[in-house]
C-alpha positions as a printed Julia matrix, in Angstrom:
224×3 Matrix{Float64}:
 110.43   99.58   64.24
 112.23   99.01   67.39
 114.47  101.61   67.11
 111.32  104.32   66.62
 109.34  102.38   69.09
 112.52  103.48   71.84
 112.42  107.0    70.17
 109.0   107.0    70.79
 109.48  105.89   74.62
 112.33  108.44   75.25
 109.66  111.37   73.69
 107.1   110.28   76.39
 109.55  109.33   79.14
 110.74  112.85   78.81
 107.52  114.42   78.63
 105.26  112.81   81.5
 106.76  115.15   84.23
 105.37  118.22   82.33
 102.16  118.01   83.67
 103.39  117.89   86.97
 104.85  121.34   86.18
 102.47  122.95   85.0
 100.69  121.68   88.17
 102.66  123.89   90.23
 101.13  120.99   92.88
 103.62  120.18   96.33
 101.36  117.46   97.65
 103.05  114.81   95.89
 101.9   112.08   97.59
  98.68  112.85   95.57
  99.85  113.59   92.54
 101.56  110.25   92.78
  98.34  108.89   93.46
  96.37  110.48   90.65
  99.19  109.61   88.2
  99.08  105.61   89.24
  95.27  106.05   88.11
  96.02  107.27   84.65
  98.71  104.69   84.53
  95.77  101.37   85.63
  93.1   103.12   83.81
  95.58  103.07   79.87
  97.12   99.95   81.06
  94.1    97.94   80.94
  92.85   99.81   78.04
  95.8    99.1    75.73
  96.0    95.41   77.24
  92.84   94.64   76.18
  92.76   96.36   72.78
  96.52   94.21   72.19
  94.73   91.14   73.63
  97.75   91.02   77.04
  97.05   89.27   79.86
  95.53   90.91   82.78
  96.6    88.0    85.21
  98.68   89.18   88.13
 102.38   88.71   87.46
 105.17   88.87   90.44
 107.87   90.06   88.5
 105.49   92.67   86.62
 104.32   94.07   90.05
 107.84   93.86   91.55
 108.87   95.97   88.4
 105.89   98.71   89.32
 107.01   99.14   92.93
 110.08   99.93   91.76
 108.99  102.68   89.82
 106.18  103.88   92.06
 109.42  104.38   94.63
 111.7   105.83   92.2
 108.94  108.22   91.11
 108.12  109.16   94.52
 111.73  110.64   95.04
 111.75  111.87   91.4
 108.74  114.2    91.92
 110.93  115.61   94.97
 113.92  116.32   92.88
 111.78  117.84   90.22
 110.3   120.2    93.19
 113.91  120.93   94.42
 115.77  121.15   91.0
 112.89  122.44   88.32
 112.16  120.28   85.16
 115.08  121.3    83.24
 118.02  119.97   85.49
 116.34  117.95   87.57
 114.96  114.97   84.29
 117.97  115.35   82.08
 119.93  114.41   85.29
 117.89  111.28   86.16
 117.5   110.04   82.5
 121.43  110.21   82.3
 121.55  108.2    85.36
 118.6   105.51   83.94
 121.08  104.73   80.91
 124.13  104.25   83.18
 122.27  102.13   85.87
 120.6    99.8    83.03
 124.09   99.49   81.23
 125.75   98.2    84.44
 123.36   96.12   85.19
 123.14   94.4    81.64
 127.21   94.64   81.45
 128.23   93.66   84.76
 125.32   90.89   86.02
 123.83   89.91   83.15
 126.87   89.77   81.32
 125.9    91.69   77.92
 128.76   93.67   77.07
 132.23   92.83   77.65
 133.31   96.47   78.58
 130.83   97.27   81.46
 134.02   98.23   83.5
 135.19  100.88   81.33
 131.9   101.97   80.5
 130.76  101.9    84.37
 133.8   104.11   84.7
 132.36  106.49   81.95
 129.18  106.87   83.76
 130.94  107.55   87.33
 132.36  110.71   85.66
 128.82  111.48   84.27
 127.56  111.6    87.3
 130.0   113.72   88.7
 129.83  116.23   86.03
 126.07  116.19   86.01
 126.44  116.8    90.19
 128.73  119.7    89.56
 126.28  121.15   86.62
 122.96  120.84   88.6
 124.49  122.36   91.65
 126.93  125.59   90.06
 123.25  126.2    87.51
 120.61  128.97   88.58
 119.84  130.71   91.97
 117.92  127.51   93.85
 118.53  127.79   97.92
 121.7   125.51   99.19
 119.34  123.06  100.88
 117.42  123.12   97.99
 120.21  121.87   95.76
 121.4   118.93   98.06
 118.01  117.42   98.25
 116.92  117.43   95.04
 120.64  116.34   93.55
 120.43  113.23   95.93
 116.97  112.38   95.18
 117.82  112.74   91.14
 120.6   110.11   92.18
 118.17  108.04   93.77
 115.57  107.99   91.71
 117.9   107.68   88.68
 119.59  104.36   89.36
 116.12  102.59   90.99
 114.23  103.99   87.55
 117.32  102.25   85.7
 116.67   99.05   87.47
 113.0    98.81   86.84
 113.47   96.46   83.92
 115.5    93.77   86.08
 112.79   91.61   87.26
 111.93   91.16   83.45
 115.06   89.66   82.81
 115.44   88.26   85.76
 111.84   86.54   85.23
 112.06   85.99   81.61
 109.06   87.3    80.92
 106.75   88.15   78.15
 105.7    91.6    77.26
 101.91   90.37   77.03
 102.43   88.7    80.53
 104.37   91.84   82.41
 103.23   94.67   80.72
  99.79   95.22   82.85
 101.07   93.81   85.88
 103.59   96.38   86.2
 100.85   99.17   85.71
  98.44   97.21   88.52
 102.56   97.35   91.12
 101.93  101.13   90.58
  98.63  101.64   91.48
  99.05   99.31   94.12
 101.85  100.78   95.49
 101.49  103.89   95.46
  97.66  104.15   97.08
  99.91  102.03   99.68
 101.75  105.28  100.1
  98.78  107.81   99.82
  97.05  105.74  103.16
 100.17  105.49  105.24
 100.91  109.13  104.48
  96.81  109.54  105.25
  96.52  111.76  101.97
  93.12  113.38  101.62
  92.29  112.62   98.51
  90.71  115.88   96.01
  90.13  116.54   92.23
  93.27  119.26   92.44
  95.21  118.25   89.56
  93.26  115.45   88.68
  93.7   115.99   84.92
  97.28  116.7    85.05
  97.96  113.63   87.23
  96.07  111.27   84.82
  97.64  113.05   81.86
 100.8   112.26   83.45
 100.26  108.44   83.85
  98.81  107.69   79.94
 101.92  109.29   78.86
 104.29  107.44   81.09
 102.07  104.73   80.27
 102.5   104.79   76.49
 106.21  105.32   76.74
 106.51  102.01   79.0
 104.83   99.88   76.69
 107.08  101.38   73.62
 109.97  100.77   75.55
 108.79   96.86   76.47
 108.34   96.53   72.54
 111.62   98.25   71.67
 113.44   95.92   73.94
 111.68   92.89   72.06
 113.02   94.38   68.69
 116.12   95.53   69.13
């Protein structure tokens, strides 16, 4: 079951930036916004149908900044890149980030070096495919390859403070929902966002399905 519970995750964690697309929206400060509603709104649901706990938890929220920054920047490389270069680039970079973390601080797998080395070259050739692919503007290119980067290797250290914290799943999973929402109205007010209904159902649409594929990837980690 853990192994179709990550399958599962990877589906939705591959999926959630579709709306966004087909949103055709640049204000993404709101959509941000929007999304960290649909994310609160199915994390309490599914907390309280799988009986988790709803109390506050530091490392959970730490975890939720985390991604409420990383998706910040990812939305912009999305904008700069398009859907098709701009996720398969990130999601390359999430494996390599988590893998050197586990391998080279945590200590859980002897060959992080030579793998680490691996995913250098990755990088590089996913640099060099993004940027020779399509007809996108120069400036274009540059911005939405280095926020890819960016948002790859802080997306692949989300999970950190729940090994750093040794956490349960029932303990972290809302509060990392609640770091989102948190975090990113934060960044709505400071970037005094007016706040509309334009893409409200994409942005909710958005969060449940990131949503869903956090909580498979929490339980796939506790199986596997």
């Amino acid at each position: 079951f853990g192994f179709l519970a990550a399958i599962g995750a990877a589906l939705a964690w591959g999926t959630f930036m579709v709306p966004f697309k087909i949103a055709k929206s640049e204000k993404l400060v709101l959509y941000q916004a929007v999304m960290s509603v649909g994310i609160l709104i199915s994390g309490l649901v599914l907390s309280l149908i799988l009986g988790y706990s709803l109390r506050p938890n530091i490392y959970g929220l730490l975890s939720g900044i985390l991604w409420a920054v990383a998706n910040s920047i990812a939305l912009t490389a999305i904008l700069n890149l398009g859907l098709s270069r701009a996720v398969p680039l990130m999601s390359s970079l999430v494996v390599i980030s988590s893998f050197l973390w586990g391998a080279l601080v945590f200590g859980e797998m002897p060959s992080g070096m030579i793998m680490g080395f691996a995913g250098i070259v990755l990088i590089v050739l996913g640099v060099i495919l993004a940027s020779t692919t399509g007809n996108l503007a120069g400036q274009n290119v540059k911005q939405g390859l280095l926020a890819a980067i960016a948002a790859g290797l802080i997306f692949g250290s989300q999970l950190v403070p729940l090994k750093v914290g040794n956490v349960a799943i029932g303990d972290f999973f809302f509060s990392v929902s609640l770091g989102i929402f948190i975090s990113a109205m934060v960044m709505a007010v400071v970037r005094k966002i007016r706040f509309s209904t334009e893409t409200l159902k994409e942005g909710l649409l958005s969060g449940v399905i990131w949503n869903i594929g956090n909580l498979l990837s929490l339980i796939s980690l506790s199986l596997i």
